[in-house]
DRENBA-128257 format. One record per residue (C-alpha): x, y, z; residue in one letter. Coordinates in steps of 0.5 Angstrom, whole numbers. Example, Ala and Ser with C-alpha at 12.3 -4.5 7.8 and 13.67 -1.06 7.14 Angstrom:
2
25 -9 16 A $
27 -2 14 S $
end
This chain:
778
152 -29 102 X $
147 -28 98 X $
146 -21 93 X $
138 -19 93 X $
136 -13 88 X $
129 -10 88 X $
127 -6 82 X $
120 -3 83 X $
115 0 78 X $
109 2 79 X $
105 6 72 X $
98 7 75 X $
94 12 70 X $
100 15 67 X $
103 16 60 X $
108 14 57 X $
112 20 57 X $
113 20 64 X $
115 14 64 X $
120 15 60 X $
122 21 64 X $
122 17 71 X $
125 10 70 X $
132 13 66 X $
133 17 73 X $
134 10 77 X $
137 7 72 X $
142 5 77 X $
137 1 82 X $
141 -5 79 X $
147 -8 74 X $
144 -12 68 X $
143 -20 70 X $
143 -26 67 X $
135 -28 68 X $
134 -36 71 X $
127 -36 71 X $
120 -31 69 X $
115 -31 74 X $
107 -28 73 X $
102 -26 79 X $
96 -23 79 X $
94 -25 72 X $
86 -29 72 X $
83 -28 65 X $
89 -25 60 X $
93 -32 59 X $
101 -32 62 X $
104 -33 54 X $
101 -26 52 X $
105 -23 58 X $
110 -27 56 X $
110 -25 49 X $
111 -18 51 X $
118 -19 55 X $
124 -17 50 X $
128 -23 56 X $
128 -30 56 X $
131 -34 61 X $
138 -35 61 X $
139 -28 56 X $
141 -21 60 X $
136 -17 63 X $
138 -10 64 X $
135 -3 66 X $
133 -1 60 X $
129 -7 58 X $
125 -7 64 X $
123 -1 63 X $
121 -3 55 X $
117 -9 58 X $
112 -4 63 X $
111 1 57 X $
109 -5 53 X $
104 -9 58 X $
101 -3 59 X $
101 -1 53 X $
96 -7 52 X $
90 -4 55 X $
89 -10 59 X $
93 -8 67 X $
91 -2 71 X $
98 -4 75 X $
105 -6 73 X $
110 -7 77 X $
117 -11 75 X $
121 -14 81 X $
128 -18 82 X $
130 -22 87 X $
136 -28 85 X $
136 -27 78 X $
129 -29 78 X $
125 -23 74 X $
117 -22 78 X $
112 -18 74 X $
106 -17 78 X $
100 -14 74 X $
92 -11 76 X $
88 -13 71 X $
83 -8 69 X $
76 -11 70 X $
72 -15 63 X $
65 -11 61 X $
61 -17 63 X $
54 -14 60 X $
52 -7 57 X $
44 -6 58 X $
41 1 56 X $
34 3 60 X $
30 8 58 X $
32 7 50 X $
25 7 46 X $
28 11 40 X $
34 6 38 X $
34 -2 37 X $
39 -4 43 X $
41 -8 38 X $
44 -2 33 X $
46 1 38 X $
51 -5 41 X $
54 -5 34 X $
55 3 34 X $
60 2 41 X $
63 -4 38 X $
67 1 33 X $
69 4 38 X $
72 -1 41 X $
66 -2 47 X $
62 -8 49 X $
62 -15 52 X $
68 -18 53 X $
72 -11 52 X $
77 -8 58 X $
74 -4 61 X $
77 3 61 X $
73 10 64 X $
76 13 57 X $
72 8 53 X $
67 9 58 X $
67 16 56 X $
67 15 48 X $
61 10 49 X $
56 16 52 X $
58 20 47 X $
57 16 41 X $
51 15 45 X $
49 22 45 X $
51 24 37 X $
46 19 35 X $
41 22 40 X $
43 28 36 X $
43 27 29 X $
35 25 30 X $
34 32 33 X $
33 30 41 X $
38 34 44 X $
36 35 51 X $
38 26 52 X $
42 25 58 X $
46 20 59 X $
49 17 65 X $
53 10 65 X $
52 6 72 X $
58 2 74 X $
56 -6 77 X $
63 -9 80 X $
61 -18 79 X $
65 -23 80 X $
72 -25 77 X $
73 -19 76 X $
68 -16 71 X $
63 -11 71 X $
57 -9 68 X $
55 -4 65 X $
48 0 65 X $
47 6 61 X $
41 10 64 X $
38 16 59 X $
34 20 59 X $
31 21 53 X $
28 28 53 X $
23 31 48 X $
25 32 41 X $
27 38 38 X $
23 41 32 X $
24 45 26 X $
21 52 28 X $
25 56 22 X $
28 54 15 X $
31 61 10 X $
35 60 4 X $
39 66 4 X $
43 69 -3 X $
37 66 -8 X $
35 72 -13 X $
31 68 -18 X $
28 63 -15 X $
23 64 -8 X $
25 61 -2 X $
19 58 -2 X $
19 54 -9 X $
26 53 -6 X $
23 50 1 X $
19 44 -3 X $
25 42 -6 X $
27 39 0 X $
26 34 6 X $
26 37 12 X $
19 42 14 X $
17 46 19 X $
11 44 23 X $
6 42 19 X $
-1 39 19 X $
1 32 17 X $
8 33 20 X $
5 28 25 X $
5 22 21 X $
11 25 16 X $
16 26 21 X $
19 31 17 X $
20 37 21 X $
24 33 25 X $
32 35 25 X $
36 29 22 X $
43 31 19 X $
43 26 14 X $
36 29 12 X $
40 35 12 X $
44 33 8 X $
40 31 2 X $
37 37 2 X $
44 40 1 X $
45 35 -5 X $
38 37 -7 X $
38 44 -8 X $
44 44 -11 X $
41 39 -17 X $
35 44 -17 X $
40 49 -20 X $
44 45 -24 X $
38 43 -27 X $
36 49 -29 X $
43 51 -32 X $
46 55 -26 X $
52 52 -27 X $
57 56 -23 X $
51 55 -16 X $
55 54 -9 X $
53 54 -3 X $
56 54 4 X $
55 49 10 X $
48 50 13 X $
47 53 19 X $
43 51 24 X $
41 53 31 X $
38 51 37 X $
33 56 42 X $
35 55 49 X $
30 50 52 X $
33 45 46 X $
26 45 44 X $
27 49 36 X $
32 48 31 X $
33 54 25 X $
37 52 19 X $
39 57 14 X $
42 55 7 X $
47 61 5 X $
47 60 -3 X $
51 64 -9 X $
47 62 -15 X $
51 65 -21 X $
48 66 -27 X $
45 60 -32 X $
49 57 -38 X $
45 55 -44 X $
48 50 -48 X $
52 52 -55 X $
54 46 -58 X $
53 38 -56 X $
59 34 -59 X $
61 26 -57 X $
68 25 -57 X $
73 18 -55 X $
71 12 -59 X $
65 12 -62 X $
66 4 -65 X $
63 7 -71 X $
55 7 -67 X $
54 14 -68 X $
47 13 -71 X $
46 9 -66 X $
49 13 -59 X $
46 20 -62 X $
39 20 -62 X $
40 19 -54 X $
43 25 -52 X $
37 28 -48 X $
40 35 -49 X $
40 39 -55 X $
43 45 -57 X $
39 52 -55 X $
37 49 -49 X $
38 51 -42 X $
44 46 -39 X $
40 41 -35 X $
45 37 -30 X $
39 31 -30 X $
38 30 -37 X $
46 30 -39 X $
46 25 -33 X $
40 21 -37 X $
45 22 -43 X $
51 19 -40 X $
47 12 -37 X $
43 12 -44 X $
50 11 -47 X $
52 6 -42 X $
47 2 -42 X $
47 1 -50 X $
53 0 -50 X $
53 -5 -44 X $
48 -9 -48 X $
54 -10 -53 X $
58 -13 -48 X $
62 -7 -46 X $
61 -8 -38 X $
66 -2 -36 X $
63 3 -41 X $
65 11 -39 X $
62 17 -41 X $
64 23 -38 X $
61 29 -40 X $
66 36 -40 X $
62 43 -40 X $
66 48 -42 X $
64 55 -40 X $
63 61 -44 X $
63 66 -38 X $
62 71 -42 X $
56 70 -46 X $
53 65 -41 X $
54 59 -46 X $
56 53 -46 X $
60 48 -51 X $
58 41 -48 X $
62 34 -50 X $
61 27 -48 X $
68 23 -49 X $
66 16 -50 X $
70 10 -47 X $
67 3 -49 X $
74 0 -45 X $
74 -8 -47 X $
68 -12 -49 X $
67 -18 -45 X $
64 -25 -44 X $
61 -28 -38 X $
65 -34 -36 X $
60 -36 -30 X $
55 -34 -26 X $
56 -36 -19 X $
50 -37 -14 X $
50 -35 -7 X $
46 -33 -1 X $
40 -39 -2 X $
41 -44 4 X $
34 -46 2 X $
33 -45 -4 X $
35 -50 -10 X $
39 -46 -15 X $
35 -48 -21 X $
30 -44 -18 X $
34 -38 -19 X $
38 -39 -24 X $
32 -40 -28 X $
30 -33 -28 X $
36 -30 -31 X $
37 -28 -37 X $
44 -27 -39 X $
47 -33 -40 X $
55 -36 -39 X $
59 -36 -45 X $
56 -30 -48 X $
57 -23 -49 X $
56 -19 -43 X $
49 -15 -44 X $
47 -10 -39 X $
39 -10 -40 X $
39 -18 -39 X $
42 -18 -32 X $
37 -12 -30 X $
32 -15 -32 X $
36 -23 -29 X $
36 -18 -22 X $
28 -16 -23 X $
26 -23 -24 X $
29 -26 -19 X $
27 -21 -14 X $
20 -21 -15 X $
20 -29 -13 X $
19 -26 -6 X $
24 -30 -3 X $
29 -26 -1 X $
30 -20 2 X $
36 -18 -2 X $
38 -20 -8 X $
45 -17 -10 X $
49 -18 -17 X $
56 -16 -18 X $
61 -17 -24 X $
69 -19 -22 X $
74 -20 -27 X $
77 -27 -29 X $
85 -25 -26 X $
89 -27 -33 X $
83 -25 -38 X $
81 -18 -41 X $
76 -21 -44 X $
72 -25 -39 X $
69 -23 -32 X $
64 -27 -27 X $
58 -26 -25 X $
55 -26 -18 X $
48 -27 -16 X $
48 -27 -7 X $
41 -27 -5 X $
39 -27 2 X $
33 -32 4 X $
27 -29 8 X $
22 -34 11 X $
17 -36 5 X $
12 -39 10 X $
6 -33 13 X $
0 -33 17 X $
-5 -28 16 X $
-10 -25 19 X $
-13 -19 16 X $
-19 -14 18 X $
-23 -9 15 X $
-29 -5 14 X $
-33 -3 8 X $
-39 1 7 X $
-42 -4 3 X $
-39 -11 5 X $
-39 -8 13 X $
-34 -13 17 X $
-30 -16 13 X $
-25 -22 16 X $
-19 -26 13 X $
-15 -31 15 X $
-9 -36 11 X $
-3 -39 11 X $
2 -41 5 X $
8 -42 3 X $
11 -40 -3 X $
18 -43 -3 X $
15 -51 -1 X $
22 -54 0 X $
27 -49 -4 X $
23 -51 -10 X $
20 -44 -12 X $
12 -48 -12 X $
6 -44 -7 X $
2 -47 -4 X $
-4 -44 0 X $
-10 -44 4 X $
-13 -38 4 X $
-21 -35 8 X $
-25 -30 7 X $
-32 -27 10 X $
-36 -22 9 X $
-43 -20 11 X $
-45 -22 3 X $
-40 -27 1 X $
-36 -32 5 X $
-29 -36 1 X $
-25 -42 3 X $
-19 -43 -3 X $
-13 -47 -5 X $
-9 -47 -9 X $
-2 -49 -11 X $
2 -46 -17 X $
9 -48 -20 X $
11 -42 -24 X $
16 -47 -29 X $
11 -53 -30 X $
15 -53 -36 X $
23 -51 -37 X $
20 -45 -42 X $
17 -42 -37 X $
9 -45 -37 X $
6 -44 -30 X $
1 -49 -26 X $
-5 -47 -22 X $
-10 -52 -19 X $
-15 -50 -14 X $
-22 -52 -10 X $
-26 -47 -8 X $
-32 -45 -4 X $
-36 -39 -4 X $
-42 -37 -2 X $
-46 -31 -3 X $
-52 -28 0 X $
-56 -21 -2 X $
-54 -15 -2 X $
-56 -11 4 X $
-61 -4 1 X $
-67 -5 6 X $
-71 -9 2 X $
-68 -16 3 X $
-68 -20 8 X $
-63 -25 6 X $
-69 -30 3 X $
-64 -34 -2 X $
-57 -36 -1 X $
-52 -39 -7 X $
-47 -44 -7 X $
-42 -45 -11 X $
-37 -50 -9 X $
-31 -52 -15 X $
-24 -53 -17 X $
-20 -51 -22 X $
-13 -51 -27 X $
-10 -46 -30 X $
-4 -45 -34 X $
0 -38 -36 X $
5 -37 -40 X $
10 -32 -42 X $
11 -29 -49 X $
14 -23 -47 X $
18 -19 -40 X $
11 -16 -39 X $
6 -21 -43 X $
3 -27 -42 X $
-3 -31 -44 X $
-6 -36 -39 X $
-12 -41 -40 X $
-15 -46 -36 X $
-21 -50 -34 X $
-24 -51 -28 X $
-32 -55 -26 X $
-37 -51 -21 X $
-43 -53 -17 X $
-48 -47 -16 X $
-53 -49 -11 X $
-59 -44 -9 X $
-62 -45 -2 X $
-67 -41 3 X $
-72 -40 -2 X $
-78 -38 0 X $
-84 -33 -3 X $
-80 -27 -1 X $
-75 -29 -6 X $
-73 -24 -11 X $
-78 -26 -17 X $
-71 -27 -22 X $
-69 -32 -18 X $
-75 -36 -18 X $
-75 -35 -26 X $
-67 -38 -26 X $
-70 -44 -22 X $
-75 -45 -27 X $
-69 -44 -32 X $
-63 -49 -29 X $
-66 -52 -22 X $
-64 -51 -15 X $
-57 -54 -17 X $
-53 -54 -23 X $
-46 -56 -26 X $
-42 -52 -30 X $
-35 -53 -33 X $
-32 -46 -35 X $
-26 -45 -40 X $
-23 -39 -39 X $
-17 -35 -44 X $
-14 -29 -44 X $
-8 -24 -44 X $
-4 -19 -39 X $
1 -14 -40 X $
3 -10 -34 X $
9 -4 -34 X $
7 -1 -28 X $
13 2 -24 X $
8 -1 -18 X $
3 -5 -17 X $
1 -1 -10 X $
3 6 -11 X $
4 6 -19 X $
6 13 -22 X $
7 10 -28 X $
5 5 -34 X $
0 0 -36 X $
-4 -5 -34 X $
-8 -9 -40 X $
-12 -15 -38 X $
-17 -18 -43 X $
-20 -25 -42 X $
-26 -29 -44 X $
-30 -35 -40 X $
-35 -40 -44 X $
-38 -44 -39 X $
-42 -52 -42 X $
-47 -57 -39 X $
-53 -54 -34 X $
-50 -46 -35 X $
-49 -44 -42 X $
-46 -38 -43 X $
-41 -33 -44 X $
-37 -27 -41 X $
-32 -23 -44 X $
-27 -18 -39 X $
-23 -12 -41 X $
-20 -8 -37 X $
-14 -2 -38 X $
-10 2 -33 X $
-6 8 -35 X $
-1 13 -30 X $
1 19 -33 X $
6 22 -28 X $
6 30 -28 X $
11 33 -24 X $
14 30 -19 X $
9 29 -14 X $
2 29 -18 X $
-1 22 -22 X $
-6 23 -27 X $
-9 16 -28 X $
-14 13 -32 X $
-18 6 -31 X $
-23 3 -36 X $
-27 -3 -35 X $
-33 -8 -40 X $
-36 -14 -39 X $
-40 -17 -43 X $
-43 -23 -42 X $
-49 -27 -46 X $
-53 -34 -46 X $
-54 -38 -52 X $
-58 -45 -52 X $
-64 -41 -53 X $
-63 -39 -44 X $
-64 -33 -41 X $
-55 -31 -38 X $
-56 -34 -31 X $
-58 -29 -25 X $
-53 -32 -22 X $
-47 -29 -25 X $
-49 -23 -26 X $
-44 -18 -25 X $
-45 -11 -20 X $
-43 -3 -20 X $
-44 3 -16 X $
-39 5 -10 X $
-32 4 -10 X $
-28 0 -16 X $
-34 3 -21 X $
-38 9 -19 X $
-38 13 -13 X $
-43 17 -11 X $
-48 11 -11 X $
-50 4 -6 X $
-45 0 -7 X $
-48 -6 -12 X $
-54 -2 -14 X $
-53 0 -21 X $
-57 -4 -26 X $
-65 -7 -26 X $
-68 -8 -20 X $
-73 -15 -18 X $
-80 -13 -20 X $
-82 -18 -13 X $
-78 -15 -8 X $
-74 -9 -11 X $
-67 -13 -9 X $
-61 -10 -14 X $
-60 -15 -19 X $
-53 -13 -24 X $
-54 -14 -30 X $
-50 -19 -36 X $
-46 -12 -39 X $
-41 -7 -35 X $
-38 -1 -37 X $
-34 4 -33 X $
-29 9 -33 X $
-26 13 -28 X $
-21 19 -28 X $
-17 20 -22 X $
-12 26 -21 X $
-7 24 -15 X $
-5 30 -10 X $
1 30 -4 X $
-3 30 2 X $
-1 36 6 X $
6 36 9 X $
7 29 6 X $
10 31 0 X $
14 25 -2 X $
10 20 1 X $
7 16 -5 X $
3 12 0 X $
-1 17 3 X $
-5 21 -2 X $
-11 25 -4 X $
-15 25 -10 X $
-20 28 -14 X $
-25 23 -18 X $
-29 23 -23 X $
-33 17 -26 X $
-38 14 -30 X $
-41 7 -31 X $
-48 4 -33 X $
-50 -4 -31 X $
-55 -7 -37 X $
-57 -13 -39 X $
-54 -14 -47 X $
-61 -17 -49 X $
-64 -12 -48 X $
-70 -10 -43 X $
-68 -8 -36 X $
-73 -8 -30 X $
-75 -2 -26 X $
-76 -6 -19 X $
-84 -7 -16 X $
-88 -1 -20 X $
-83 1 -24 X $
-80 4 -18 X $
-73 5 -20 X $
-74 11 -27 X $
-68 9 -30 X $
-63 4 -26 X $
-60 2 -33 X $
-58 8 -35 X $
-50 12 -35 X $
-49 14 -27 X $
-44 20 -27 X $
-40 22 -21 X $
-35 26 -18 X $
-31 28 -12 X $
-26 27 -8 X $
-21 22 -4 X $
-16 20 0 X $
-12 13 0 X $
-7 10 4 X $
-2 4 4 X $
-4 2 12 X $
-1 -4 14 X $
-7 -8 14 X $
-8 -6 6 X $
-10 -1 2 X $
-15 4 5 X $
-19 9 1 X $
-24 14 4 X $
-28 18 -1 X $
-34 23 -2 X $
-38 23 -8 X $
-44 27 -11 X $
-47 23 -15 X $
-48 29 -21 X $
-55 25 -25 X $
-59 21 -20 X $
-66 19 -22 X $
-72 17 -17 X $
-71 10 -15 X $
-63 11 -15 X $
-59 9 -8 X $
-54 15 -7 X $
-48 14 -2 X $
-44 19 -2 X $
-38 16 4 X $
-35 11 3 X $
-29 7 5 X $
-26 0 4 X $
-20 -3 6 X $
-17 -8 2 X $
-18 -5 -5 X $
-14 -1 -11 X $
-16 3 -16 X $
end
């Protein structure tokens, strides 16, 4: 006679409470048994053990009401069943289980605002993906994360509509429909509470902006939390600045029109009155460096509390005492408010903590690149004092190798030392290798065409290598070139290059392209640095020069240097020089200098010799303006009793010297043909104030400008041709202009416009008051 007993559960979407409530009321439904085997259905992807692991029985151990009831809450539990149901039969224990279908694919249609790739990452932290379980409430979870990330870039009209595809062995694909609707601008932004400050002085302290003229390309009356956020942070740092100590704000407001099309922000502020400073004290363990740490506390008593110059107190005084070995210096910095009489009692309590050595340094990240390329950029050495300033500037050399996108520097403590710490350099490696092809138009050299390939990392070895074209309608270049900036352990750079180039007349309606100059050579350079920002170069390099397409209506200063040199001469050319450059920048300086002075000396067929200087200066006024200042002398001269060579004459007029004038056009004119032909001397000085351009403030690459430059192109023996009959008044003589611009960092390079008028114009002279280039500075 056999005894058969049946328990049957069945959880289908119910929690865990009812559960608890139903399965005590059938606990009679049988009396505890001794399992004599375990049996699983249903199961195709979840592996048998992992069922088995959540069942509190074994065979040959007792199964009674209670754990059966533990063992369903566990399974479903798991988020793997839909369906759990546990069955006994002559002492064999059955669980039958449904499992909930596997996401096979997660796809996004009509997504153009986000990467689908950010986007997968954003639902994998909420536990939503590919390979994942699919559940109707993650599902849920996973078009509302969708959402908030619409809405944080002010797109609130998104829909989101996720569409379900059943797929085999129990899989399903998930496809996510959106429509991504119109974004919402910014039709109103208003500072409430402010009495010292207009609302308006307020508006331009922040990111975010109604609709402007430039917003277009700015983007910035487009709603962003995080932008939005910023702006929090900046307006109170605009009156900690000004000594409002006590400023507080509440969350801004912000609303959106019915039609999701306009959003208003309103910022409620409680200004305070400002604090002015009484006193300024240092406290805590100066380590007898008072002379030393007080000339940098940036503020002084009488002053208005400023929170950004006690910010530049507190990272002075860290980071002189980081040059001494204090890697874990703290300046804290403690106003105590006189309510009364709106004055302050400042002190910065100074904690140096433990001076410490640098037992190694650890290089990680470079899969490519040899470790002795990096290593040789670092300045703080292993088994020396700690020193802040050497590893900034370790972490600013190795960055500005161009090999990495990242470059990180982190310190960690030595476990058993006080007094010792590690340093890690982890650089993340981009590829070095790049195809270039460029294009651009000038107003004087027309349609310009580029074209290269390089390396700068050949072989992890830190070497260039490069093959770079150019052509234009006066000029055509082929270089290449190779560069090992450690030629020496010390830091002594290599470059040897060939090059050809070939140049044609300027285009000023007189020529007619009768003569052309080709120069074909090599060279070998070396630099070497003295100083962060110095370094002195010399080098040599042999050049042939040849003229072709003469004809009678060559220029008669052509003719004469052929009856000077011959059609085709050689030269080696021996050049020195020195450079500085504490420019924040080289694209978009703010501030800084650049110093560059050289000299070329040349022998055999051409003698003479050239002296270059040049200087730049960036002067930031406020926050959004830069005054810069650029000056520019060549001076060259022939000796061996020749005339300087026509052929390395140097140019002015247009973009790059004076404005407002033919590019190429300042200096004398041929008496034949009225060509312009430069001249053996150079001198240039320009002004230029840089200006936010409207509703891009912030926007360093893009900028307007007033210009005003000056400059003249002669001849350092004297004597300057005025072209056929005397044709140009004074050629030779200074060339004033002024005027106004725009610049812009365009992805195919540097781009200005500019519109000059030229203030002293004579008879003869060629003005051009528009003019654009792409592919030059300042």
């Amino acid at each position: 006679m056999s005894f058969s007993r049946k328990l049957h559960f069945v959880r289908r979407g119910l929690p865990a409470l009812l559960a608890a409530l139903v399965i005590p009321g059938i606990a009679n439904a049988f009396t505890p048994f001794v399992v004599r085997d375990i049996q699983v259905q249903g199961i195709q992807r979840v592996d048998a053990g992992t069922v088995f692991s959540y069942l509190p029985v074994k065979v040959g151990e007792q199964f009674t009401e209670a754990q059966a009831a533990e063992a369903i809450q566990k399974l479903y539990s798991t988020g793997f069943f839909n369906d759990v149901r546990i069955d006994t039969s002559n002492n064999v224990l059955v669980v039958t289980v449904e499992e909930r279908p596997t996401i096979a694919s997660v796809t996004f249609n009509g997504m153009r605002e986000f990467d689908a790739k950010a986007i997968t990452q954003s639902l994998a932290k909420v536990g939503f993906g590919q390979g994942r379980v699919f559940d109707n409430a993650m599902l849920e979870r996973a078009r509302f994360e969708i959402e908030q990330q619409y809405l944080s870039k002010g797109k609130y009209g998104v829909e989101v509509n996720p569409i379900i595809t059943p797929l085999p062995r129990n899989r399903v694909g998930v496809s996510f429909e959106i429509f991504e609707g119109g974004r919402a601008k910014i039709r109103e932004i208003h500072v409430v509470g402010n009495k010292a400050f207009k609302e308006g002085t307020l508006l331009k302290e922040m990111d975010l902006t109604t609709n402007g003229m430039m917003t277009w390309y700015t983007n910035t009356d487009r709603y962003s939390r995080e932008k939005l956020e910023g702006d929090v942070e900046r307006l109170r740092s605009f009156y900690l600045d000004r000594g409002y100590l006590e400023y507080s704000a509440e969350a801004p407001q912000v609303s959106i029109s019915p039609d999701r099309e306009n959003i208003f922000i309103t910022y409620t502020v409680h200004e305070g009155e400002p604090y002015t400073v009484r006193s300024v004290k240092l406290a805590g363990e100066l380590l007898d460096l008072n002379d030393k740490i007080e000339p940098l506390v940036n503020i002084k008593e009488g002053e208005t509390f400023s929170a950004a110059k006690v910010n530049q107190t507190v990272k002075a005084i860290t980071e002189y005492l980081g040059t001494l070995g204090y890697a874990f210096a703290n300046v804290n910095p403690n106003p105590v408010l006189d309510r009364a009489t709106h004055e302050t009692d400042l002190t910065f309590f100074v904690d140096p903590g433990q001076r410490v050595y640098v037992r190694r340094i650890q290089v990680g990240g470079n899969t490519r690149t040899r470790d002795e390329v990096i290593r040789r950029e670092l300045r703080q050495q292993e088994a020396a004092w700690y020193d802040g300033d050497a590893i900034k500037a370790s972490r600013d050399r190795v960055d500005r190798l161009g090999y990495f996108n990242e470059v990180n520097v982190t310190t960690a403590p030595v476990a058993g030392s006080t007094d010792q710490i590690d340093i890690n350099v982890n650089v993340k490696e981009k590829p070095t290798g790049l195809i270039n092809l460029g294009v651009g138009y000038g107003s004087t050299d027309k349609l310009m065409l580029s074209a290269g390939i390089s390396q700068d990392n050949i072989f992890g070895s830190g070497n260039t290598l490069s093959l770079q074209v150019n052509t234009s309608e006066t000029n055509r270049a082929v270089v290449v070139s190779h560069t090992d900036p450690y030629w020496t352990r010390d830091g002594v750079s290599k470059t040897t290059s060939l090059y050809y180039r070939r140049t044609t007349p300027y285009d000023n309606d007189y020529s007619d392209g009768d003569y052309r100059v080709t120069a074909m050579g090599g060279g070998l350079n070396f630099g070497v640095p003295i100083s962060e920002s110095d370094r002195v170069f010399a080098g040599v390099s042999f050049e042939n020069n040849k003229l072709s397409r003469l004809r009678d209506t060559t220029p008669q200063a052509y003719k004469d240097f052929v009856e000077q040199y011959g059609e085709s001469t050689n030269a080696f050319i021996f050049n020195v020089g020195w450079s500085k450059d504490t420019r924040d920048s080289a694209l978009v300086p703010n501030k800084g200098n650049y110093t560059r002075l050289s000299a070329d000396v040349s022998t055999l067929d051409l003698q003479y010799y050239m002296l270059s200087a040049q200087q730049q200066y960036y002067l930031p006024l406020g926050r959004s303006f830069t005054l810069a200042f650029n000056g520019l002398l060549d001076w060259g001269r022939a000796y061996g009793n020749k005339d300087f060579p026509v052929i390395k004459n140097v140019y002015g007029g247009g973009i790059g010297s004076v404005r407002g004038y033919e590019g190429a056009s300042l200096g004398g004119r041929d008496t034949g043909s009225n060509d312009y032909l430069g001249g053996s001397r150079r001198m240039v000085g320009n002004v230029q104030l840089y200006l936010p351009f409207p509703g891009a403030t912030r926007d360093r690459t893009l900028r307007w400008f007033i210009f005003a430059d000056a400059g003249r192109v002669d001849n350092t023996a004297g004597g300057c041709m005025r072209g056929v009959d005397n044709y140009a008044e004074d050629p030779c003589g200074w060339k004033y202009a002024a005027g106004l611009g725009f610049s812009w960092q365009s992805p195919l390079g540097p781009l200005q416009l500019s519109w000059g008028r030229a203030l002293n114009a004579k008879r003869g002279d060629d003005k051009q008051a528009f003019q654009f280039q792409i592919g030059t500075g300042f």
